[in-house]
C-alpha positions as protocol buffer text, in pm:
chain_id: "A"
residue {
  index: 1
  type: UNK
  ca { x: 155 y: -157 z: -1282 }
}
residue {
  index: 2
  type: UNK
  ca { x: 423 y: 26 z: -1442 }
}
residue {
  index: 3
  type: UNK
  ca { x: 467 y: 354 z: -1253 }
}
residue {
  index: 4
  type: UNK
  ca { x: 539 y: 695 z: -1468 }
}
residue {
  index: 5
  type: UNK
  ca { x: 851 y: 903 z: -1396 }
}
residue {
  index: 6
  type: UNK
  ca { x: 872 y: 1322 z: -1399 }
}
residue {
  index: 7
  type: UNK
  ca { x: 1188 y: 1521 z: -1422 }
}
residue {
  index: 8
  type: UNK
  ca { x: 1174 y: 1852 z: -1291 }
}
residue {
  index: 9
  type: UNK
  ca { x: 1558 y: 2002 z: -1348 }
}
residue {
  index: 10
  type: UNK
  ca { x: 1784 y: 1769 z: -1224 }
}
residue {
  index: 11
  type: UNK
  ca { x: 1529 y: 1612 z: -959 }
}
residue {
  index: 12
  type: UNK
  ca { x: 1326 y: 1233 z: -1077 }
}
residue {
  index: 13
  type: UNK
  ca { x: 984 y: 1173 z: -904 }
}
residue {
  index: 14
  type: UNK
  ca { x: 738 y: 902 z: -929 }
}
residue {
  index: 15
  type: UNK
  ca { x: 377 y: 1012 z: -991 }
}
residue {
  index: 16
  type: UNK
  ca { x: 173 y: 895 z: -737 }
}
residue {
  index: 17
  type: UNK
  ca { x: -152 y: 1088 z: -887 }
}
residue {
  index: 18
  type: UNK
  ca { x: -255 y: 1373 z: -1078 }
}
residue {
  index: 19
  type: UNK
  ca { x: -555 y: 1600 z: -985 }
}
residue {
  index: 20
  type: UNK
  ca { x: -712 y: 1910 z: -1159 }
}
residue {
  index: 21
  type: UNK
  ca { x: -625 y: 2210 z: -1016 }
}
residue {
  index: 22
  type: UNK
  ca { x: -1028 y: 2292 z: -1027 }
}
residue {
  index: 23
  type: UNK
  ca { x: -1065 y: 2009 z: -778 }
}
residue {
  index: 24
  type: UNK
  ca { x: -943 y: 2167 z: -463 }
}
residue {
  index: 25
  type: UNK
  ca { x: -1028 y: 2497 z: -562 }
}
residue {
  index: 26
  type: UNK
  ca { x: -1316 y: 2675 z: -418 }
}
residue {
  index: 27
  type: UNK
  ca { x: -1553 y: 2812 z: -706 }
}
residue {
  index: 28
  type: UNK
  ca { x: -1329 y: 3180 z: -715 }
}
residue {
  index: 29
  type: UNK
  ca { x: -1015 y: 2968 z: -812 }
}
residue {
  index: 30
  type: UNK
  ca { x: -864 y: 2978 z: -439 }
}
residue {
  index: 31
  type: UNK
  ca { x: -717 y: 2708 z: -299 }
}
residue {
  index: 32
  type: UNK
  ca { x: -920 y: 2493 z: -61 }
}
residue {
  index: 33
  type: UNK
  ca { x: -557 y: 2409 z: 152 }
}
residue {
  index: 34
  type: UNK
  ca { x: -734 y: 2146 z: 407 }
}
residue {
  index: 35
  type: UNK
  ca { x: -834 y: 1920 z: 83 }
}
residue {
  index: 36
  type: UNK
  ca { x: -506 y: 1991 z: -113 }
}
residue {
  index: 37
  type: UNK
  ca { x: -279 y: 1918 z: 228 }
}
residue {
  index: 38
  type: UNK
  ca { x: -544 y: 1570 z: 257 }
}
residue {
  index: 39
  type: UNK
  ca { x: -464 y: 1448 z: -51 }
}
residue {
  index: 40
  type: UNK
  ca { x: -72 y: 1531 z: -23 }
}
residue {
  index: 41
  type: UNK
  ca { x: -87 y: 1327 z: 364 }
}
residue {
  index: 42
  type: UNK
  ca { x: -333 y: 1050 z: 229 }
}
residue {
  index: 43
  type: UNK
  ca { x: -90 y: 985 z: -98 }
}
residue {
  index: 44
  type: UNK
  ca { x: 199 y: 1028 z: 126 }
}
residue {
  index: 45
  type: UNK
  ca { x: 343 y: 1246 z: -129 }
}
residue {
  index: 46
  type: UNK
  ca { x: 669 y: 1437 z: -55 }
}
residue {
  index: 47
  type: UNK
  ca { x: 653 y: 1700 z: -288 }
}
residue {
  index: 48
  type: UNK
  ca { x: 354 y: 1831 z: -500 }
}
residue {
  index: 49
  type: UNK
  ca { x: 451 y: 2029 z: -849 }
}
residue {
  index: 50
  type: UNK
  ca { x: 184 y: 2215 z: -1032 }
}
residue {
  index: 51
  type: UNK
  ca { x: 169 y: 2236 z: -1435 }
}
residue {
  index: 52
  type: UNK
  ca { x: -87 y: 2481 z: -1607 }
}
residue {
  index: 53
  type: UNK
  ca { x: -369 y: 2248 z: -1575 }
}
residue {
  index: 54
  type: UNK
  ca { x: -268 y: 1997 z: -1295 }
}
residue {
  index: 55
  type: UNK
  ca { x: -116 y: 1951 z: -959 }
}
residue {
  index: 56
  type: UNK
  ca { x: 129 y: 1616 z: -972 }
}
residue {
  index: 57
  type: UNK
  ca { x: 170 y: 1436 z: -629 }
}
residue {
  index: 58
  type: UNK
  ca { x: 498 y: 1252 z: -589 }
}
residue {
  index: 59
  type: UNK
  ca { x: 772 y: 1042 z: -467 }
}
residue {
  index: 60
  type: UNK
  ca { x: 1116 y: 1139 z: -467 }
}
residue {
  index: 61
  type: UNK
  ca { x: 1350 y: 876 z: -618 }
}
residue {
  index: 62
  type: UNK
  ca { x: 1672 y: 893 z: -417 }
}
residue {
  index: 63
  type: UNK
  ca { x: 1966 y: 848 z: -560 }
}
residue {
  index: 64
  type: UNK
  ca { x: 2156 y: 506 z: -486 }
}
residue {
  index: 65
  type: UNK
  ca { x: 2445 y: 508 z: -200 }
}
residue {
  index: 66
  type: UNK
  ca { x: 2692 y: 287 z: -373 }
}
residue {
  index: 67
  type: UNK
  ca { x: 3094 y: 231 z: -284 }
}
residue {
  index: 68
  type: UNK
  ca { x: 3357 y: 113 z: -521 }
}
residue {
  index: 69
  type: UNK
  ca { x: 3439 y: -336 z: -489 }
}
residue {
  index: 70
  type: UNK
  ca { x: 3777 y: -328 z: -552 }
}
residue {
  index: 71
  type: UNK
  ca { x: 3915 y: -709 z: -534 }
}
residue {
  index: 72
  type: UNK
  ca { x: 4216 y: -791 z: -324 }
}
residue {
  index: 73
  type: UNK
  ca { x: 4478 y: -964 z: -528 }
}
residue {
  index: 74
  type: UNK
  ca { x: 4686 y: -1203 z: -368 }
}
């Protein structure tokens, strides 16, 4: 399964899922926030980003801790 990437200014996330904003919305358009915080604990989503038609539960990539190999010449 490939997995799809979102950029969001200088920050990379994977998707973990996409829902409808109607679907943890109560019928006036509020936010049901026990159902929205469910998903976001079940998914184990660290952040949650909202377009105009969907919220996007997701990942953060991290960026890699790497040091220098410099080679000893003797």
């Amino acid at each position: 399964m490939i997995k799809q990437l979102y950029k969001n200014g200088d920050d990379l996330y994977v998707i973990l899922r996409e829902i409808k904003i109607s679907s943890p919305s109560n019928r006036d358009g509020t936010l049901r926030n026990e159902l929205f915080n469910v998903c976001k604990n079940f998914l184990a989503a660290d952040k949650v980003l909202k377009t105009q038609t969907h919220f996007i539960y997701c990942e953060n990539v991290n960026e890699a801790d790497w040091e220098d190999i410099v080679e000893v010449q003797e």
